[in-house]
C-alpha positions as a Markdown table, in Angstrom:
| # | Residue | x | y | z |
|---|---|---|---|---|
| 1 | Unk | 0.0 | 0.0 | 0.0 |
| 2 | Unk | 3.0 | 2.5 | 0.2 |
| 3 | Unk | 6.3 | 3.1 | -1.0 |
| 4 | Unk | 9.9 | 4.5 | 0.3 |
| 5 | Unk | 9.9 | 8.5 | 0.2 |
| 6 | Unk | 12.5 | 10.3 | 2.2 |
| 7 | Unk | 10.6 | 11.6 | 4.4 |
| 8 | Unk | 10.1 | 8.9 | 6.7 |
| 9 | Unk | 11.0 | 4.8 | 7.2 |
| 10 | Unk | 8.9 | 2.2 | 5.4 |
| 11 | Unk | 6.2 | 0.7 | 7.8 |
| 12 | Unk | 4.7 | -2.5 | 7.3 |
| 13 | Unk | 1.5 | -2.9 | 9.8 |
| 14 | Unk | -2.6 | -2.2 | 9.6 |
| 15 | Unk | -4.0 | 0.6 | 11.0 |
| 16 | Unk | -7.2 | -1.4 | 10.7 |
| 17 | Unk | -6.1 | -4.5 | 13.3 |
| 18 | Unk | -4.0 | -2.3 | 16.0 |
| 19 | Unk | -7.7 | -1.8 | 17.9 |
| 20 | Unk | -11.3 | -2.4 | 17.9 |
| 21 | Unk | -11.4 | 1.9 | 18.2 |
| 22 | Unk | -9.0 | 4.7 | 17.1 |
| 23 | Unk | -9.8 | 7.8 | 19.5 |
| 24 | Unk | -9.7 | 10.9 | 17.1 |
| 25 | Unk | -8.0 | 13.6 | 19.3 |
| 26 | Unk | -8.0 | 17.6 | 18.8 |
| 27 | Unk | -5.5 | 18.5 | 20.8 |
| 28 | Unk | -5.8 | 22.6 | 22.3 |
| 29 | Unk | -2.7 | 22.0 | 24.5 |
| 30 | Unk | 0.4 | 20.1 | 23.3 |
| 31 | Unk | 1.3 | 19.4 | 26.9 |
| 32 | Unk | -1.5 | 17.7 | 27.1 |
| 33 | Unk | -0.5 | 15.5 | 24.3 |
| 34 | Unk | 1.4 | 13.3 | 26.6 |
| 35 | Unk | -0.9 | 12.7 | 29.5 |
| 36 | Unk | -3.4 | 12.6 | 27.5 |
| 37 | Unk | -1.6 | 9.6 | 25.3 |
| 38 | Unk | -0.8 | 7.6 | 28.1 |
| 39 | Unk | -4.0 | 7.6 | 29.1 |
| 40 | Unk | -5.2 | 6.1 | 25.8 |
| 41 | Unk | -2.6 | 3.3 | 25.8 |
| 42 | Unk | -3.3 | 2.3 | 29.5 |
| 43 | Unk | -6.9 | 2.3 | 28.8 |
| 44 | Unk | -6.2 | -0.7 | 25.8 |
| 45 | Unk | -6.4 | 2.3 | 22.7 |
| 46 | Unk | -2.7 | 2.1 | 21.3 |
| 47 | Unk | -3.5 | 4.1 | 17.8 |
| 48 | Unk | -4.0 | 7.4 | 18.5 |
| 49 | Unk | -5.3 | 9.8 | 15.5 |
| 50 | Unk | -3.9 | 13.4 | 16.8 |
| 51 | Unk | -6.3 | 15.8 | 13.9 |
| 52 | Unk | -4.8 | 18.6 | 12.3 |
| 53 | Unk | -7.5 | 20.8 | 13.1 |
| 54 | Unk | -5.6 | 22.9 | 15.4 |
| 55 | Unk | -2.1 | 24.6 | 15.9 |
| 56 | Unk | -1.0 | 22.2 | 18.1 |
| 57 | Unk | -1.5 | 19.0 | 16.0 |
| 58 | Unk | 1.8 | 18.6 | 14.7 |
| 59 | Unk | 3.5 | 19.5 | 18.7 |
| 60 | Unk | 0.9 | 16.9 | 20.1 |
| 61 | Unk | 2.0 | 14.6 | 17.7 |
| 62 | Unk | 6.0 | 15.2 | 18.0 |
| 63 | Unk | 5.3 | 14.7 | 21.9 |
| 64 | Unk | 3.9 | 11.4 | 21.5 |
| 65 | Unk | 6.6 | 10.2 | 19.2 |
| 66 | Unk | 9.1 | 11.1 | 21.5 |
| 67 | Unk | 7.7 | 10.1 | 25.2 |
| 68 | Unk | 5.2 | 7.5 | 24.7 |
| 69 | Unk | 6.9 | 4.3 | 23.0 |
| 70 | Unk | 3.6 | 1.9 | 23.5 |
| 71 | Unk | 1.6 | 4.8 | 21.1 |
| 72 | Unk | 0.8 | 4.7 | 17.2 |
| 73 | Unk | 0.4 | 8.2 | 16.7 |
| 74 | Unk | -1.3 | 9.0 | 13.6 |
| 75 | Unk | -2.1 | 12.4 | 11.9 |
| 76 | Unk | -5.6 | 12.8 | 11.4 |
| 77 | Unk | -7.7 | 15.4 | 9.2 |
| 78 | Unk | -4.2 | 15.3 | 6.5 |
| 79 | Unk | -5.7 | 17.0 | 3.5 |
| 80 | Unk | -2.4 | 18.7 | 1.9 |
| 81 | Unk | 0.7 | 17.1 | 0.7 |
| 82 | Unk | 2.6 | 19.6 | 2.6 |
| 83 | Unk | 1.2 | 18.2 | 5.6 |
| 84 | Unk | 1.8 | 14.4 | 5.0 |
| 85 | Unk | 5.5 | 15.5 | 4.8 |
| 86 | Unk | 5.1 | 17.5 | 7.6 |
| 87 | Unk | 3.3 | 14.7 | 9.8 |
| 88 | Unk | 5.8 | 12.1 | 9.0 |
| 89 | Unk | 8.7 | 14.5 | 9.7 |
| 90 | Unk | 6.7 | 15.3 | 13.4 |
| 91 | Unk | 6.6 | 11.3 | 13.8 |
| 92 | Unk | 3.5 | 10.5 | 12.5 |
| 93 | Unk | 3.5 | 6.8 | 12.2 |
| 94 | Unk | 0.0 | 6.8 | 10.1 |
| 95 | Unk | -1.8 | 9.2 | 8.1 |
| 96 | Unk | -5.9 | 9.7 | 7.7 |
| 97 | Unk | -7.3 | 11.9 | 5.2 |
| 98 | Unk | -11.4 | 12.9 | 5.4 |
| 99 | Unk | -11.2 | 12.6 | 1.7 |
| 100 | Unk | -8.6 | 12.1 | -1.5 |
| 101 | Unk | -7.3 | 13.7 | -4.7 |
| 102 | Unk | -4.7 | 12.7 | -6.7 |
| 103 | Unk | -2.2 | 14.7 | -5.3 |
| 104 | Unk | -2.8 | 13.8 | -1.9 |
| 105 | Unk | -2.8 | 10.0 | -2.1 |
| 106 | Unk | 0.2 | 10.2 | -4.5 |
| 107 | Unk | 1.7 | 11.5 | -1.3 |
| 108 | Unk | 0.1 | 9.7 | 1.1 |
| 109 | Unk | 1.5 | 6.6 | -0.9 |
| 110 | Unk | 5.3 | 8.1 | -1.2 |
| 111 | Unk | 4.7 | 9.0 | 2.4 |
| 112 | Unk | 6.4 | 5.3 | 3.5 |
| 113 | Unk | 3.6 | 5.3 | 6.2 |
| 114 | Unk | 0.4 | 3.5 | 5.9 |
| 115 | Unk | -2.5 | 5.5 | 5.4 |
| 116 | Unk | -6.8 | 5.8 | 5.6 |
| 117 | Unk | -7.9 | 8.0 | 2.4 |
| 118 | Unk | -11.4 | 9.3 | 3.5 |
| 119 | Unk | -14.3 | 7.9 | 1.4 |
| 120 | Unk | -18.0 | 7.9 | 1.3 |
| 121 | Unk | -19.2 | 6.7 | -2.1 |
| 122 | Unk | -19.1 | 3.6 | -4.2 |
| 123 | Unk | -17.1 | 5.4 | -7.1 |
| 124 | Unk | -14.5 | 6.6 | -4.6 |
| 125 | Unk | -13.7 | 2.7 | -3.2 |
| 126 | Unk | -13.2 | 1.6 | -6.7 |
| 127 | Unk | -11.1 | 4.1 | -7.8 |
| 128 | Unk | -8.8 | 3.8 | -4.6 |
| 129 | Unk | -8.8 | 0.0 | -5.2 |
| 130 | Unk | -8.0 | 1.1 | -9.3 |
| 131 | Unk | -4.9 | 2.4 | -7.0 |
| 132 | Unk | -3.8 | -0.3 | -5.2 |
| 133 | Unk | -5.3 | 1.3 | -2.0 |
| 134 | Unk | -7.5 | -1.3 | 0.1 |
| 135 | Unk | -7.8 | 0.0 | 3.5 |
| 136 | Unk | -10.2 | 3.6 | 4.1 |
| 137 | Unk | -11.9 | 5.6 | 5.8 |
| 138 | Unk | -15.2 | 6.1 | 5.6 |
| 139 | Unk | -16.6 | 9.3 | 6.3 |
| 140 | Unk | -18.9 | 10.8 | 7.5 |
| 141 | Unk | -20.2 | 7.2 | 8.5 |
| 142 | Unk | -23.8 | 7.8 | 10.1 |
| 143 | Unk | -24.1 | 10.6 | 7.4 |
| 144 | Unk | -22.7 | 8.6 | 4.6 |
| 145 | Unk | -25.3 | 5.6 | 4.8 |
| 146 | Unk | -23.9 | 3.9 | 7.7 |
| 147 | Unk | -23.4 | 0.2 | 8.9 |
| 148 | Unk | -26.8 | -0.2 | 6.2 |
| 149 | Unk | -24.0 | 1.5 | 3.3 |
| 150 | Unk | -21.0 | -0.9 | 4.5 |
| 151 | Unk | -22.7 | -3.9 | 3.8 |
| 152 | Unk | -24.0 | -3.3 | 0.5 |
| 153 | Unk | -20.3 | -2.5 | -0.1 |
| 154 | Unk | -19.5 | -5.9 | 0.8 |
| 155 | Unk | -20.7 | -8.3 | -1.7 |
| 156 | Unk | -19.3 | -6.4 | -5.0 |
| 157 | Unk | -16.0 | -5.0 | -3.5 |
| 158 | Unk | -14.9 | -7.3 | -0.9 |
| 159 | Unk | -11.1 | -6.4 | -1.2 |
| 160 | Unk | -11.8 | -3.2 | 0.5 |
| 161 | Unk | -11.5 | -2.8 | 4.2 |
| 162 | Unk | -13.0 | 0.2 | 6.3 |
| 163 | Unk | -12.2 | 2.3 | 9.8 |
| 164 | Unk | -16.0 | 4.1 | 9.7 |
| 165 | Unk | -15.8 | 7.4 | 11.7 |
| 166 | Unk | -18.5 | 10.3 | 12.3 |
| 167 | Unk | -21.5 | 10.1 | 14.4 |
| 168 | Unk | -20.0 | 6.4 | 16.3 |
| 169 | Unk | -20.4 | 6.1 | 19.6 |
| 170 | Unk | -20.2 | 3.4 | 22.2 |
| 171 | Unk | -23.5 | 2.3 | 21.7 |
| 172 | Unk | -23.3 | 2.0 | 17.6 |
| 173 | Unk | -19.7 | 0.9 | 17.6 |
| 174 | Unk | -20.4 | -2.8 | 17.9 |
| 175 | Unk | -22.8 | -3.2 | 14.5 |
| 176 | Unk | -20.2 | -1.5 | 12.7 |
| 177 | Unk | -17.4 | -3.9 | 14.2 |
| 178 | Unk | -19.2 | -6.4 | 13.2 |
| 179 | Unk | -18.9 | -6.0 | 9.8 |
| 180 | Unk | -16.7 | -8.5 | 8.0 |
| 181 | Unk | -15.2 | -5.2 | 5.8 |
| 182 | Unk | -14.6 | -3.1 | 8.9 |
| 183 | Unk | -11.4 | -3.4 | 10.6 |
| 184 | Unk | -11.9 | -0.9 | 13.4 |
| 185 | Unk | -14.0 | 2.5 | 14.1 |
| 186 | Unk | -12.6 | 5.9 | 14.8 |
| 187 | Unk | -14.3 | 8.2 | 18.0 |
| 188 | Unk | -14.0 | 10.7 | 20.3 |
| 189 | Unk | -16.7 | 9.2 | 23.2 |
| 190 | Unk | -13.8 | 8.7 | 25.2 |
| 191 | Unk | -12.2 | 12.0 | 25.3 |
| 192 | Unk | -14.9 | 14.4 | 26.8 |
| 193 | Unk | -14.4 | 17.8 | 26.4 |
| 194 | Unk | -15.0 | 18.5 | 30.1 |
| 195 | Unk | -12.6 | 15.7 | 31.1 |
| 196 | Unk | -9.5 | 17.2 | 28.6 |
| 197 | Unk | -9.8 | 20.2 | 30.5 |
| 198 | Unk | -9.5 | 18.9 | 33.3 |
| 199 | Unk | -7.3 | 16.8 | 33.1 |
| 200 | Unk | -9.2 | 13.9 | 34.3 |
| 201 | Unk | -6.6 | 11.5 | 33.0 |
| 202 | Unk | -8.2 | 8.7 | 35.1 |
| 203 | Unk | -11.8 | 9.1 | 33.4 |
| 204 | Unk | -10.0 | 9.0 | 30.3 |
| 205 | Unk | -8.2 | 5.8 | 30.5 |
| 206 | Unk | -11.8 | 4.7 | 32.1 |
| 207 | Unk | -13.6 | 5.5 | 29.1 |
| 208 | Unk | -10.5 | 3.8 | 27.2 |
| 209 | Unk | -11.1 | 0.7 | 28.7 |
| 210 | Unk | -14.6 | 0.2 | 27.6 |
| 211 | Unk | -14.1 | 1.3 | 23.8 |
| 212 | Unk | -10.8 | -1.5 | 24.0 |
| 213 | Unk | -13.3 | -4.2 | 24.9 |
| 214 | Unk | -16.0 | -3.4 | 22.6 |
| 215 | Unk | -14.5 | -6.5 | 20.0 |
């Protein structure tokens, strides 16, 4: 699924078989990053999706690297090729896009990192699978058609694989896991707002804990 680049060593794994649930974290407060992290890990939620969305991704995601060994920090919410470069250089170990376009998977595929291109149509899984691509994202799930979607997907493209995210929750997440083409689901139930800032670190691995055990 991806190729040497400079940027960044060759890596060989799934992101879809490293958990039942990828927690999506939008990170405010790099020093939170770490806490926040170990939390995760403790709580059975080794891949870690750090998003984009703010000015701390790429600090959040260069703190993980460094301090917390047991983590698979991804970047999440990738949608330049500047930032794919920019995420593997911070230690990004995956990459997930909301969507794809040429440009962006050709670097997502020179990244040397395995990577979830976004997706939420028929047309859009056959021309990543045109690509050699057979792991996604699909987003926005609940939006998109859902668990109802995913299985119609099944029986005429069964090479591709999904990580469904937007609108799962805890209690959703199991019909989609039980999908035969859906290797894990991405959230945020287990990072509450109100527990980030405070630092509840304890809830947090908690809430971990229940998402690990969902498969």
């Amino acid at each position: 699924m991806t190729s040497p680049s400079p940027v960044g060593p060759v890596t060989t794994f799934s992101v879809l078989d490293l958990a039942p649930v990828v927690p999506v974290v939008v990170i405010e407060d790099a020093s939170d990053a770490v806490p926040l992290a170990r939390a995760l890990v403790a709580g059975g939620l080794p891949a870690i999706e750090v998003t984009l969305r703010t000015p701390a991704g790429l600090d959040a995601i260069r703190a993980i690297a460094g301090a917390v060994p047991d983590a698979v920090v991804g970047a999440g919410t990738v949608v330049t090729p500047e930032q794919v470069t920019a995420a593997v250089r911070a230690g990004a170990r995956f990459l997930v896009s909301p969507g794809w376009t040429d440009a962006l998977l050709t670097a997502m595929q020179a990244s040397g990192v395995p990577f979830l291109p976004g997706v939420s149509t028929t047309s859009e899984v056959v021309a990543l699978l045109e690509r050699g691509v057979t792991e996604m994202k699909f987003f926005p799930a609940q939006a998109a058609g859902g668990t109802a979607y995913l299985k119609s997907l099944a029986g005429p493209l069964p090479r591709a694989r999904f990580c469904p995210t937007g609108g799962i929750g805890p209690d959703n997440a199991p019909e989609y896991l039980s999908l035969p083409n859906v290797g894990c689901v991405g959230g945020t139930w287990m990072l509450p707002v109100d527990a980030i800032a405070a630092r509840d670190w304890g809830r947090i691995e908690t809430l971990a804990r229940g998402a690990a055990a969902l498969r």
